[in-house]
Backbone as a ProteinNet text record, in pm:
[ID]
protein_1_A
[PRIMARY]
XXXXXXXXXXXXXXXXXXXXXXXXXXXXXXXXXXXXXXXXXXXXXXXXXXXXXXXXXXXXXXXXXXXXXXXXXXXXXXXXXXXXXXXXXXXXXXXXXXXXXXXXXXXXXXXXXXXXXXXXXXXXXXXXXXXXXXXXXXXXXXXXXXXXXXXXXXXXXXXXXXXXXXXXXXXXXXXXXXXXXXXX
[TERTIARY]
15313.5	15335.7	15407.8	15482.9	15544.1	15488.9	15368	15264.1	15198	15175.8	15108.8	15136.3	15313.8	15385.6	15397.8	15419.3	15392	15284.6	15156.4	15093.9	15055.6	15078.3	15130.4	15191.6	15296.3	15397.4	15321.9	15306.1	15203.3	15084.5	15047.3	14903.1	14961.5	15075.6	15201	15245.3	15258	15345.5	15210.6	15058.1	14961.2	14871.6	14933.5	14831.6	14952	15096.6	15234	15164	15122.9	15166.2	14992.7	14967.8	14795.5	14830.5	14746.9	14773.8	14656.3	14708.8	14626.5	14580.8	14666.5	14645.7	14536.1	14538.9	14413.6	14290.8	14288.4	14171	14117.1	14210.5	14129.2	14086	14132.4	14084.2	13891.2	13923.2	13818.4	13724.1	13775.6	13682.2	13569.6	13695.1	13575.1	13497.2	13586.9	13486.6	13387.9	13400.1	13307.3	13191.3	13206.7	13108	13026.5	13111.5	13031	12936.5	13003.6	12886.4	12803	12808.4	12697.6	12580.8	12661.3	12597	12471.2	12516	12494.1	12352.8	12384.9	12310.1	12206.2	12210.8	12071	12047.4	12057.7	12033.2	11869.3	11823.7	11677.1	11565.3	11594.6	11545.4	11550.8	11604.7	11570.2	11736.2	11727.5	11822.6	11876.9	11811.9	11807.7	11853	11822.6	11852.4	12014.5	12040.1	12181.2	12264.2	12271	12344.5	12342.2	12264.5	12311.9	12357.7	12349.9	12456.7	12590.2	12595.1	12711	12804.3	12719.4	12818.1	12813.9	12689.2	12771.7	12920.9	12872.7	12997	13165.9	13145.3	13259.5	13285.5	13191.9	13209.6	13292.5	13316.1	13394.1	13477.5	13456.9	13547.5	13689.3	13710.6	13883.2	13935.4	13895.9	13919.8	13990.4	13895.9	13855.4	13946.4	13924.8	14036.4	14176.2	14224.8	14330.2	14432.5	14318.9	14389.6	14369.9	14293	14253.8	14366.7	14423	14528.9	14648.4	14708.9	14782.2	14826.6	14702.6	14729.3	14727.5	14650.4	14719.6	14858.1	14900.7	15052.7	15161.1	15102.4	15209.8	15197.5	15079	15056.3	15169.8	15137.9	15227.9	15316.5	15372.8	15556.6	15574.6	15518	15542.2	15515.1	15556.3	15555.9	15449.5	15379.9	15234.5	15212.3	15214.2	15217.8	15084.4	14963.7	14849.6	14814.6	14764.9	14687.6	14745.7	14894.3	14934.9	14825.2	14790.8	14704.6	14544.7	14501.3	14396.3	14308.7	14427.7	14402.2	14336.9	14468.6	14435.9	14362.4	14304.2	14210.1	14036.2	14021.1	13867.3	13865.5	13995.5	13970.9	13939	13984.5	14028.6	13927.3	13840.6	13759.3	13612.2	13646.3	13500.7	13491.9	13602.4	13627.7	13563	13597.8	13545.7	13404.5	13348.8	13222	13125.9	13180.7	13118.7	13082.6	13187.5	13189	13098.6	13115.9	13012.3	12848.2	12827.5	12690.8	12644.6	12717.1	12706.2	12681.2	12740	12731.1	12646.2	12622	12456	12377.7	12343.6	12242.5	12180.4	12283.5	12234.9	12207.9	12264.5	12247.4	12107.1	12033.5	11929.7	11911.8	12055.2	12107.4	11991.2	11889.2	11777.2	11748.5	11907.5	11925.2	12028.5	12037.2	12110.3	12216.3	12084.6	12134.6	12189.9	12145.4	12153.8	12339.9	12350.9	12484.8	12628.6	12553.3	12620	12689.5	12565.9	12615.2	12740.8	12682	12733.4	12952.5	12911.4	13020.9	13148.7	13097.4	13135	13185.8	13120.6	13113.5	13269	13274.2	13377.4	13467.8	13494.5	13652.2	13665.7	13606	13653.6	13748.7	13723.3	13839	13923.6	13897.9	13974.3	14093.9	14006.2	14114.1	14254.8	14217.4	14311.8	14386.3	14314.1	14402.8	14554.3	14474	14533.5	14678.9	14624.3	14773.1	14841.6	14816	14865.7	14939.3	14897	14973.8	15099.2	15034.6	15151.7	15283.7	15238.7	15361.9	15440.1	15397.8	15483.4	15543.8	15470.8	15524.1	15468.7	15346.3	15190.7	15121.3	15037.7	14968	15014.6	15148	15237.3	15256	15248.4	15301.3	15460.5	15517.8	15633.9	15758	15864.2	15980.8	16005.8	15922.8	15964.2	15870.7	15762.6	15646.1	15682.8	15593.8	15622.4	15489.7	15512.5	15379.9	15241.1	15128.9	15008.1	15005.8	15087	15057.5	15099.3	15217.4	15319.5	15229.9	15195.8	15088.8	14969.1	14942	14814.5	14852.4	14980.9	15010.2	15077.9	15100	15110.1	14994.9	14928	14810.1	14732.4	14740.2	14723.4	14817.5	14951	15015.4	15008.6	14953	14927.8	14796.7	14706	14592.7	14618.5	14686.1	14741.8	14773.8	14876.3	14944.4	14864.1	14781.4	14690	14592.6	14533.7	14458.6	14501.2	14646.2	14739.9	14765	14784.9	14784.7	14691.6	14568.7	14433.6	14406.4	14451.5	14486.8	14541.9	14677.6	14798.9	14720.5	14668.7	14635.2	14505.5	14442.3	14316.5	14380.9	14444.8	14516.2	14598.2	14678.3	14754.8	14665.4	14571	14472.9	14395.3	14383.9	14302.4	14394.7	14555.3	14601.8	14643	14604.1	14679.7	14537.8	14377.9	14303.7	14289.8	14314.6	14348.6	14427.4	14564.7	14648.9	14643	14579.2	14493.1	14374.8	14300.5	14213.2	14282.4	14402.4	14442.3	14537	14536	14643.4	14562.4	14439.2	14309.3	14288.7	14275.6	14180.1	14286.9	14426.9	14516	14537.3	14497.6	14486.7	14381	14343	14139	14230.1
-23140.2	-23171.4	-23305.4	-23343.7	-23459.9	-23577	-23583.2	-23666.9	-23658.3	-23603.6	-23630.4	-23700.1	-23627.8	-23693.7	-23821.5	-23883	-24023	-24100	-24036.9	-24092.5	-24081.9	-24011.2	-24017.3	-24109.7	-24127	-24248.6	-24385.1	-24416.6	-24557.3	-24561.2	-24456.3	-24454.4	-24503.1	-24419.8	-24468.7	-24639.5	-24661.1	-24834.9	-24866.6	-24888	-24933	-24980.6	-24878.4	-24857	-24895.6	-24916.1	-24995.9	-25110.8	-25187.3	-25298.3	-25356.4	-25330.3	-25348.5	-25526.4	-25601.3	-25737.3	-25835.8	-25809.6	-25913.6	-26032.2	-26128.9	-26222.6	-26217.9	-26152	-26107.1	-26105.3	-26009.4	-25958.4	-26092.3	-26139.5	-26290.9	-26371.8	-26401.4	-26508.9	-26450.6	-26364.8	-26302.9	-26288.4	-26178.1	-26194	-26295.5	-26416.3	-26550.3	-26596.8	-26601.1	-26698.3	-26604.2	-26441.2	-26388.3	-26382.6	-26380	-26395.7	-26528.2	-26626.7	-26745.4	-26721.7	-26695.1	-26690.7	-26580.6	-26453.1	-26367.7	-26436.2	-26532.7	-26602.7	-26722.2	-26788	-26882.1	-26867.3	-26734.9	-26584.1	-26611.1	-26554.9	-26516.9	-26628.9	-26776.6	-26872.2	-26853.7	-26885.3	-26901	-26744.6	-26665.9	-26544.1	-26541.2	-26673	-26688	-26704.3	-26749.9	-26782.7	-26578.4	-26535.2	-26401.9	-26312	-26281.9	-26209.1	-26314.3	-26402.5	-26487.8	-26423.5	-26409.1	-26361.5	-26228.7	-26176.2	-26010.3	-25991.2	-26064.2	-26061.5	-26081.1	-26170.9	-26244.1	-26099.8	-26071.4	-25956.1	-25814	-25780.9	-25699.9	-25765.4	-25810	-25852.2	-25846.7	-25915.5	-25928.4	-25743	-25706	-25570.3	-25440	-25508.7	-25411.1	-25456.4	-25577.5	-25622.3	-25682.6	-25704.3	-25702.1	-25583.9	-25428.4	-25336.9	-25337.6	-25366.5	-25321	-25471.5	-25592.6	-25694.2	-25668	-25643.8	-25592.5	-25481.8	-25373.1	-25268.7	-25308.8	-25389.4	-25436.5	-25557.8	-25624.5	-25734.9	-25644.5	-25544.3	-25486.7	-25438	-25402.6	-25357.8	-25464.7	-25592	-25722.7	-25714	-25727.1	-25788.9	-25659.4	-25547.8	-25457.1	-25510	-25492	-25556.7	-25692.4	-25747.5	-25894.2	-25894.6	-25768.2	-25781	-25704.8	-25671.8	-25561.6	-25667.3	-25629	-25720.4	-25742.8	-25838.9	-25876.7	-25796.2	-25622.6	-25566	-25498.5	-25483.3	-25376.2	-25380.4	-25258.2	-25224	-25270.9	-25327.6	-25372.8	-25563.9	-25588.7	-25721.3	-25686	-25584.3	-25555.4	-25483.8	-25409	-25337	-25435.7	-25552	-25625.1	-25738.1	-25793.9	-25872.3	-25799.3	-25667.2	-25611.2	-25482.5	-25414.5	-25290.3	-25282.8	-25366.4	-25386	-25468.8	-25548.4	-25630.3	-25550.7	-25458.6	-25350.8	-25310.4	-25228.5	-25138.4	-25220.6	-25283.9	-25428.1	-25424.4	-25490.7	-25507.3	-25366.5	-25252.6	-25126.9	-25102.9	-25124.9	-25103.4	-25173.3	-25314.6	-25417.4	-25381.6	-25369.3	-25301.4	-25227.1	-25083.5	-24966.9	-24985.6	-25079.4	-25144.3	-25201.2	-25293.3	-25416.5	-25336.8	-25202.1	-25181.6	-25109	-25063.6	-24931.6	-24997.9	-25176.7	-25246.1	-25319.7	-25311.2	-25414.8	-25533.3	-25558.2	-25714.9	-25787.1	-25868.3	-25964.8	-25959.1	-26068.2	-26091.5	-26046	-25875.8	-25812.1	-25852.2	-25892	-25909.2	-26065.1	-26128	-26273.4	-26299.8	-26198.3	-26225.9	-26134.2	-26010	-25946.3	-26030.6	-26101.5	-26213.6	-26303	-26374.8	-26507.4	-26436.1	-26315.2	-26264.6	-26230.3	-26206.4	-26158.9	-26268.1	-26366.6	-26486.5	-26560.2	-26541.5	-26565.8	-26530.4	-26351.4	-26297.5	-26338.3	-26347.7	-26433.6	-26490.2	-26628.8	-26664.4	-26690.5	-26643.6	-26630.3	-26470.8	-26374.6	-26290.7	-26297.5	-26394.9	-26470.9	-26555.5	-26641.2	-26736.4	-26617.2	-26544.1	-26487.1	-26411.9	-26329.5	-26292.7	-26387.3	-26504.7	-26645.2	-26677.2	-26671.9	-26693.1	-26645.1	-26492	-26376	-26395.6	-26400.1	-26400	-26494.2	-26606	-26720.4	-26746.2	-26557.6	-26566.7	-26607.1	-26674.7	-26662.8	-26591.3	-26560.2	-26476	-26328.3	-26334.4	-26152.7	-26154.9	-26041	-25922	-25926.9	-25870.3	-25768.7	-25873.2	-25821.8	-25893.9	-26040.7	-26021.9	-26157.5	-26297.5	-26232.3	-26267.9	-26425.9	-26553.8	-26657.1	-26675.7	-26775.7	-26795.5	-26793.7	-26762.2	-26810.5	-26962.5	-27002.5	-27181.3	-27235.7	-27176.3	-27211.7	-27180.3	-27066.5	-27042.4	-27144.8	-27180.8	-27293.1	-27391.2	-27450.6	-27584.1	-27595.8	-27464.6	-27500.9	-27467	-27438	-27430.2	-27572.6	-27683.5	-27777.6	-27742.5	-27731.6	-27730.9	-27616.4	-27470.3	-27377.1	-27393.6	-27430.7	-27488.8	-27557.3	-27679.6	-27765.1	-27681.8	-27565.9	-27531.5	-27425	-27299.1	-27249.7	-27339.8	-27435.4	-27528.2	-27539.4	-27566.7	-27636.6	-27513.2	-27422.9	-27260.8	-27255.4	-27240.1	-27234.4	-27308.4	-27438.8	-27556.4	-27524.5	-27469.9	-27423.8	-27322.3	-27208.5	-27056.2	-27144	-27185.6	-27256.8	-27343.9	-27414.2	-27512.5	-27426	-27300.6	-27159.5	-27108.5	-27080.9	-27001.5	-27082.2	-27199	-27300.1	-27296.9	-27331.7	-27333.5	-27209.5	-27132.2	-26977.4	-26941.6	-27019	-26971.3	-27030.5	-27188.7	-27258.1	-27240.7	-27204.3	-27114.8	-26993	-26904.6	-26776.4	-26822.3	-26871.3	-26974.8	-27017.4	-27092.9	-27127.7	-27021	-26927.5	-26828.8	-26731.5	-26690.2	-26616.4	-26701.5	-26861.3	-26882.6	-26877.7	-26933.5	-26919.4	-26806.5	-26622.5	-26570.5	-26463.7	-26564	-26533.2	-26597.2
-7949.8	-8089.6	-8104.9	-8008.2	-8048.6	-8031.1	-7945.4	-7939.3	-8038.3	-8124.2	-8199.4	-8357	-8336.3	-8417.2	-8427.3	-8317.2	-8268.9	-8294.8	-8252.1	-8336.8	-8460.9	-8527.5	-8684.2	-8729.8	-8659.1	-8717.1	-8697	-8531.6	-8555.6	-8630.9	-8651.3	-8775.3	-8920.1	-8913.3	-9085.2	-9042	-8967.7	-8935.7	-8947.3	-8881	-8911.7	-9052.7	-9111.5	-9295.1	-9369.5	-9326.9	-9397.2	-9391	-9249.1	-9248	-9266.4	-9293.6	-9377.2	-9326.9	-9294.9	-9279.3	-9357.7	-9508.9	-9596.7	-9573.8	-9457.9	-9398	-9338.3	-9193.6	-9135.9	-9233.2	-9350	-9414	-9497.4	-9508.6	-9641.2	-9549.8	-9435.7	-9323.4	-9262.5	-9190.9	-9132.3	-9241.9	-9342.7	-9433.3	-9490.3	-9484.4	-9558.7	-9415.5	-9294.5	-9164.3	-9162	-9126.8	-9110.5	-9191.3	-9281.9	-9404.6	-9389.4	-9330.8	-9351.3	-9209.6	-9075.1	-8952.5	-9019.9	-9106.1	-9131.4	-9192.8	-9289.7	-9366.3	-9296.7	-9242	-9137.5	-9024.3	-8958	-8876	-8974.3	-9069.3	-9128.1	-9232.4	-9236.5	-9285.6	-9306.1	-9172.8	-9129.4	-9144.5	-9184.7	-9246.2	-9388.3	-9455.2	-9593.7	-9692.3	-9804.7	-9831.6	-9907.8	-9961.2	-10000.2	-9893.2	-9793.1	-9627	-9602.1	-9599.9	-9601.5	-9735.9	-9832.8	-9919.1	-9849.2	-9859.3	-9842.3	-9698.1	-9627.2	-9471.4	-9532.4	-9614.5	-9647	-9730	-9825.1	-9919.2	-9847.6	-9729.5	-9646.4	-9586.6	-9546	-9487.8	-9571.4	-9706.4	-9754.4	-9822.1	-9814.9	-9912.4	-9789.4	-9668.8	-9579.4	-9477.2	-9505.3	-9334.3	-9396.6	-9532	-9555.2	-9498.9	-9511.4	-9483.1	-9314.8	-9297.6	-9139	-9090.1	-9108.5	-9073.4	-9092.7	-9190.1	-9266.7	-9152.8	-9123.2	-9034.9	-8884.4	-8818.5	-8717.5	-8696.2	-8792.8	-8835	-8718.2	-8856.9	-8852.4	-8715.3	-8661.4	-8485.6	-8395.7	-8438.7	-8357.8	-8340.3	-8478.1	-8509.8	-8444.9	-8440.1	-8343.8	-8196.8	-8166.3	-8019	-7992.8	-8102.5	-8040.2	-8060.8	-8075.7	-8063.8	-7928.9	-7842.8	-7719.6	-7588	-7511.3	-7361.6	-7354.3	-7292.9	-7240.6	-7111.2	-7095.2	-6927.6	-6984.3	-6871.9	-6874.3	-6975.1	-7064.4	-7129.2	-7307.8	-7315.6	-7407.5	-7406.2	-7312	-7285.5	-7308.9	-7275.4	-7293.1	-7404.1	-7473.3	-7603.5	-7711.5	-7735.3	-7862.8	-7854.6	-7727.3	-7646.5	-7642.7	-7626.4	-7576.6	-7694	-7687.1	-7762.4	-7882.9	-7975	-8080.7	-8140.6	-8093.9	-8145.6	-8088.6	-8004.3	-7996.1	-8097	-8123.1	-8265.7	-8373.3	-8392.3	-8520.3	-8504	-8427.9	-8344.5	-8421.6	-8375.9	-8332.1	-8519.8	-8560.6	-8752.9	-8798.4	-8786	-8814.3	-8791.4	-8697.3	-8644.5	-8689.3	-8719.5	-8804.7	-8964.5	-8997.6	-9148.3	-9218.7	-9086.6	-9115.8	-9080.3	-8965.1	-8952.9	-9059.4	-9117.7	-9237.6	-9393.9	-9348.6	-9456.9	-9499.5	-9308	-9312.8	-9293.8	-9265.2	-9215.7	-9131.2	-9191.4	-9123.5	-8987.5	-8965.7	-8817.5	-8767.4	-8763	-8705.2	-8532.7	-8467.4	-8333.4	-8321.1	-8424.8	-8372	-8436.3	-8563.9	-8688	-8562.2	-8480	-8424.6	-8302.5	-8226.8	-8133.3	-8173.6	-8261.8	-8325.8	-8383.8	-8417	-8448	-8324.1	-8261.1	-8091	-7987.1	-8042.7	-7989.8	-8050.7	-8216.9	-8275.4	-8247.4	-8224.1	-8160.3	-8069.5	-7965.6	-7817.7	-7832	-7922.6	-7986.7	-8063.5	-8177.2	-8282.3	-8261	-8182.6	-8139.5	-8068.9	-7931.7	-7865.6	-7949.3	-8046.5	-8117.8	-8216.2	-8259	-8371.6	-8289.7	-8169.4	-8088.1	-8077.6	-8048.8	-7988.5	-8101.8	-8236.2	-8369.1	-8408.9	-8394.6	-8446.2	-8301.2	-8198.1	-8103.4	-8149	-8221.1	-8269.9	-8404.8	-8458.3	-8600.8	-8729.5	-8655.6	-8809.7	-8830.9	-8894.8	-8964.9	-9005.2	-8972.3	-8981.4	-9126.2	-9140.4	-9279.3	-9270.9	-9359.9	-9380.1	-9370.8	-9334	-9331.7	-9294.3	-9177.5	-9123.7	-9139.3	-9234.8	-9277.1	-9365.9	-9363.7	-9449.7	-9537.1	-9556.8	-9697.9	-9647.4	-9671.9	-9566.3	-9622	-9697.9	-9714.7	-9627.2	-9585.6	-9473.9	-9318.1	-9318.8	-9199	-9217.3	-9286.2	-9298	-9250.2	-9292.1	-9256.2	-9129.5	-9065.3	-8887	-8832.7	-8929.7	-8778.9	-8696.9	-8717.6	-8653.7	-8531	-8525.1	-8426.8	-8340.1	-8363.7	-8333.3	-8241.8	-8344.2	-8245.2	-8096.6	-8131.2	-8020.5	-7885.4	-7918.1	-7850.3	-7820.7	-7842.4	-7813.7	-7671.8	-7728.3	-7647.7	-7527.9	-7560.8	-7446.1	-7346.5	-7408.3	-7334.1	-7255.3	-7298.2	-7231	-7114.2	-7102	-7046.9	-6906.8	-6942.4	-6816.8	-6792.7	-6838.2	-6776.4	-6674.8	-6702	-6605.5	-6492.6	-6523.6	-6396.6	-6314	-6370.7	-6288.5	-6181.8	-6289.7	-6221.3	-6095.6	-6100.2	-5973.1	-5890.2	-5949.6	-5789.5	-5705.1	-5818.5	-5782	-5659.9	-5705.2	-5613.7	-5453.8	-5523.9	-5391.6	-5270.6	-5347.2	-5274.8	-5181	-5244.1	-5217.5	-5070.4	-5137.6	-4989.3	-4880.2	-4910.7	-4805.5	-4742.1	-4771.2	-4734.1	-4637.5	-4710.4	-4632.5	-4503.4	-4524.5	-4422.3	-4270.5	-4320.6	-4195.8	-4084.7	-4224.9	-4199.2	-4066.5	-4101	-4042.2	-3853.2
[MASK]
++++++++++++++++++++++++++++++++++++++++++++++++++++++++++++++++++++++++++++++++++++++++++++++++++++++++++++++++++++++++++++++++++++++++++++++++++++++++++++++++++++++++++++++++++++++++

């Protein structure tokens, strides 16, 4: 029972912290790659990707937000790295699919790609944000004007992240090589 209580409560901190931020952002990019996706299937098949799209994914961004922004207050160990990176944007993914397919969405596979393609990184970006205190809800939360106008520097530093984790990672393999081959 007390597990379950528990999750009760993070289900209650989840639907508190609804992340409007999240939902107006995603909402409009996504709408525009749905939009975009089914350009070439006609301008008629492009609108209605487009207002599927906007007619459910504030929802679903919003609460998908919300579980970023818990994630990025908890240590970066295991499955706290992997949840709000693969899990969380399946979940998204899995809704989306379910939505357009029952909607008729044109270019189902091509809007589903193109979308998938987007969290890659906009998911990473967005943890990368909130650990630094943008795009969050609630108390400690600032203006999204204020979140707008760092994101140049957010970007930067994102980039720059990406940057070091790749150059880590080469010498971490080089290293590794030369450690095997002495071994041998």
């Amino acid at each position: 029972m007390h597990h379950q209580g528990r999750r009760a409560t993070i289900a209650g901190q989840l639907a508190a912290a609804w992340n409007w931020k999240s939902a107006a952002l995603s909402t409009a990019l996504r709408g525009a790659v749905f939009f975009a996706a089914n350009l070439d299937a006609g301008l008629p098949a492009a609108v209605h990707a487009l207002v599927t799209e906007l007619a459910f994914r504030g929802v679903l961004s919003g609460a998908l937000g919300a579980a970023t922004q818990w994630f990025s207050r908890r240590p970066q160990r295991g499955w706290r790295v992997a949840t709000p990176l693969i899990l969380l944007p399946a979940l998204g993914h899995a809704g989306e699919l379910l939505v357009h397919a029952l909607a008729g969405t044109a270019r189902l596979a091509d809007s589903i790609l193109a979308s998938v393609a987007f969290s890659v990184v906009s998911t990473a970006f967005t943890l990368f944000a909130m650990r630094r205190g943008a795009m969050i809800v609630g108390a400690e939360a600032v203006s999204l004007r204020h979140d707008l106008r760092r994101l140049p520097a957010l970007v930067g530093g994102f980039i720059a992240a990406i940057g070091r984790g790749i150059y880590h990672g080469v010498i971490r393999a080089v290293t590794l090589g030369r450690r095997t081959r002495w071994a041998l």
